[in-house]
N, C-alpha and C positions, 0 to 999 in steps of 0.2 A: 630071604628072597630079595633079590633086586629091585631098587625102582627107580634105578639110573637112568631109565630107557634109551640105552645106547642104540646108535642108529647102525653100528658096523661096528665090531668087535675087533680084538686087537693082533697084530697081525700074528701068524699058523707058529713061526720061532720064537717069538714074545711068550705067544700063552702056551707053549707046548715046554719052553724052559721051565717057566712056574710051574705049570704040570708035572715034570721029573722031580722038581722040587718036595712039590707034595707029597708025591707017591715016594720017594726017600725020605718021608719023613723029619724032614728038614726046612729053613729059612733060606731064603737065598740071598748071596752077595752081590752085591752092585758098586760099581766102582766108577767114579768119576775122577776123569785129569782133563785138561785143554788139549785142544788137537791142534797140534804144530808145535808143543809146548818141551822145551826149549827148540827146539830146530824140527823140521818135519819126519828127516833121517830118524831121529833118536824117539820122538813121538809114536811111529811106526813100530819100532821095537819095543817100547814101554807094551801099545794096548794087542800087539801079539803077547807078549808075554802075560800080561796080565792074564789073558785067556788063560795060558799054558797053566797059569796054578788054581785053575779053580774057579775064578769070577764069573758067576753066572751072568750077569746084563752088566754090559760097559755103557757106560754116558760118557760121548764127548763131549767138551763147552765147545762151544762156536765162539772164537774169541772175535771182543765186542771191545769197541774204544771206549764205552759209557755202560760198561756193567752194574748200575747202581743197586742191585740187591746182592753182588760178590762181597766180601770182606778185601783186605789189603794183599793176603797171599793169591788169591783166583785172580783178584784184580790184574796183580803185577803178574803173573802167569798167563794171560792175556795178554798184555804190553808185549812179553815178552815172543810171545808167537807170531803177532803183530809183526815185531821186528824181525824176524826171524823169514817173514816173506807168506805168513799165513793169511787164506783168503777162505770163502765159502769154495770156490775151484778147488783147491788144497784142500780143504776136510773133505769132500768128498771124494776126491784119488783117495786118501787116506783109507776113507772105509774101502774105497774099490781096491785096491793095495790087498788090505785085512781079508777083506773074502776070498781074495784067491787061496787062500791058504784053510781058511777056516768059513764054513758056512751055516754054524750052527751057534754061535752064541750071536745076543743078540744086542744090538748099536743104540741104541739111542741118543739122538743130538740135543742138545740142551743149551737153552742160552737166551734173546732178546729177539724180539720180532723185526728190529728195523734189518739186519741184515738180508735176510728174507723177502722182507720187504723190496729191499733194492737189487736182490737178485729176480725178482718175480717171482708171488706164487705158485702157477702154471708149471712154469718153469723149472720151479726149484721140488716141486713134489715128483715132476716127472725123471730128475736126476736124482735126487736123494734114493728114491725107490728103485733106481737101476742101478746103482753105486752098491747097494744091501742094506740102507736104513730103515732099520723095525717102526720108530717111532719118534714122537717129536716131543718134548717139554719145554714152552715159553712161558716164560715167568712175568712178561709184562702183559700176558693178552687176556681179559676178567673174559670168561662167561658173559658178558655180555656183549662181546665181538667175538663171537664162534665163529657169525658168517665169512670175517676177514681169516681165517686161517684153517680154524679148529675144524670145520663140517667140509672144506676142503681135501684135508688132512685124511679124513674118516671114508672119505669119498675115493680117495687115490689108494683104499688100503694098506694104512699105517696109520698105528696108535697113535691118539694124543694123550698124553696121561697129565694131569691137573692135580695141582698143590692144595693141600688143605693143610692149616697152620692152627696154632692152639687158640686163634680166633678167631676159626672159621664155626660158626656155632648151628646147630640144628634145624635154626629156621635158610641159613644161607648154603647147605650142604648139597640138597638136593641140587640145585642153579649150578653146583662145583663139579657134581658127579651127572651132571646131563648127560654130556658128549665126552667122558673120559671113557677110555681103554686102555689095554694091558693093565697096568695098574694105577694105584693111586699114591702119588709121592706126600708123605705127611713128611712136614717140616716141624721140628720135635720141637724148636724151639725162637720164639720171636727174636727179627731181627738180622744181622745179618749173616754171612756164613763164616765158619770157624769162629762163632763168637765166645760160646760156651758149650760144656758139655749136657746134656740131657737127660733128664731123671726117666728110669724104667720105670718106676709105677706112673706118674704120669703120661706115659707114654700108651702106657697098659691099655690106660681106660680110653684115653683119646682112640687109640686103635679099636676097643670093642665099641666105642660110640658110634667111629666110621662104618664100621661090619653093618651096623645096625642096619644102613641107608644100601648097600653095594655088596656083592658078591664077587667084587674084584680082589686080588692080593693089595696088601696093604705095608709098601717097604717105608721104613723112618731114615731120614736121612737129616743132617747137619750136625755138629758138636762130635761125632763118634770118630776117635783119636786112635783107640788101644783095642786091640784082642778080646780085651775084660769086656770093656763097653759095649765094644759088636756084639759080643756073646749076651750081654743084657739087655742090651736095645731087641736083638735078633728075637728072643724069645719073647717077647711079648707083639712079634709080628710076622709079615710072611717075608720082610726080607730087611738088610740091615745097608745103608748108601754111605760110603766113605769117599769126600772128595779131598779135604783140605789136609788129610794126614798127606795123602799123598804128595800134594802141592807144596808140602814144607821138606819133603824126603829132597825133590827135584833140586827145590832152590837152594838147601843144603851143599848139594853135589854141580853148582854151579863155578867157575872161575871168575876172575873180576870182571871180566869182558859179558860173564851170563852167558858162556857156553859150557855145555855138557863137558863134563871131569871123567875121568877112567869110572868104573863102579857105580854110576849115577841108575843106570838102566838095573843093575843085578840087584842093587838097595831099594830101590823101588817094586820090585819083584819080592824080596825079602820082606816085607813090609805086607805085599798084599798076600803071603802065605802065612803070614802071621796073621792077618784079619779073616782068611775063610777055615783057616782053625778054629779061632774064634766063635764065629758063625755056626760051625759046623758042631762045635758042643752044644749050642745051644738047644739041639736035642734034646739033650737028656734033661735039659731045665722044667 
């Protein structure tokens, strides 16, 4: 039983995905790339397609000049969108773009409060949620400033879903899963992202510790590179987050100038049909 005491639950596409998830008997996929990232043109075709194979919840970054919890690749994928003419206006054309086409998988923006910030609250909840954005994930704002964002958030009807880390411990969980909905992002492992990969059994128990407190899905995300991993991470939760494999496919397939090369868009599609394979065995685990 829950004793999150959420005050508004997560928005009707968010928990109805996890829904189909379940009742398929399955984990879901979430997939995370920068929005604008390399050009907004190519951006656009990345997170349609991602949909096309399979990725149950996309996470945008909202690329930030001072991402201090990204590693070097999010980092410079950031810069790079940056450059490229990316703004909080431009992410959300972006998702407005994405919905005309598709209105059922679900957006989540992910990323740093100050842009937010300087776009206005008010503002920016009442365009995010016209645009078609499910939910929000800020990683610099504790439970202990819900009122500047998070109870806003829950107010405008859209999830805030809140990070719990392998030291986030028992007495500080409850305070973590107050005002969380849709789900609960566990970050498999301390530090920063694409740092290392992540053990499933520890994973295991962190995930049945979390259950303990919340009746929300419980996706792991950081360190998961390969098929293998997804499928290991996956099963021992309700859904498995890959950002930075994708980030290294991109930069891979960039020219010296840092713009998109022939193939950049199909290998990265390639890439995320091989991680909801993955995923999708973890079924039978």
């Amino acid at each position: 039983m829950s004793d999150t005491g959420n005050i508004v639950g997560g928005t009707p596409r968010l928990d109805a995905r996890f829904a189909t998830c379940r009742e398929a008997g399955r984990p879901a996929f979430v997939s995370f790339v920068i929005a604008g990232d390399p050009d907004h043109e190519t951006s656009l075709e990345i997170v349609r397609g991602l949909a096309e194979t399979g990725v149950d919840v996309i996470e945008l970054g909202m690329p930030f000049t001072d991402p201090m919890a990204d590693g070097p690749a999010i980092q410079a994928a950031g810069l790079r969108a940056l450059a490229a003419g990316a703004s909080m206006l431009r992410t959300l054309d972006l998702v407005r773009s994405f919905r005309q086409d598709n209105t059922e998988t679900p957006i989540i923006l992910m990323g740093y409060y100050n842009p937010i910030h300087l776009y206005g609250v008010e503002k920016f909840l009442v365009d995010a949620k016209a645009a078609g954005v499910d939910g929000l994930i800020i990683v610099d704002l504790p439970p202990e400033e819900d009122g500047e964002l998070c109870l806003p958030t829950l107010e405008a009807g859209l999830s805030f879903i809140r990070l719990a880390t392998p030291t986030t411990d028992d007495a500080r969980l409850p305070a973590v899963l107050a005002n969380t909905s849709g789900f609960v992002y566990y970050v498999s492992i301390t530090g920063i992202t694409g740092a290392a990969a992540p053990d499933p059994d520890a994973v295991g128990k962190a995930v049945a510790r979390i259950k303990r407190h919340t009746d929300l899905p419980v996706a792991v995300g950081f360190g998961i590179r390969t098929p293998e991993q997804a499928q290991a991470i996956a099963s021992a939760a309700d859904g498995a987050v890959v950002g930075s494999a994708f980030i290294a496919v991109i930069e891979e397939h960039l020219d010296a100038d840092g713009k998109a090369k022939p193939g950049l868009v199909s290998a990265v599609l390639e890439l995320s049909r091989d991680l909801v394979a993955g995923v999708h065995r973890a079924t039978a685990a």
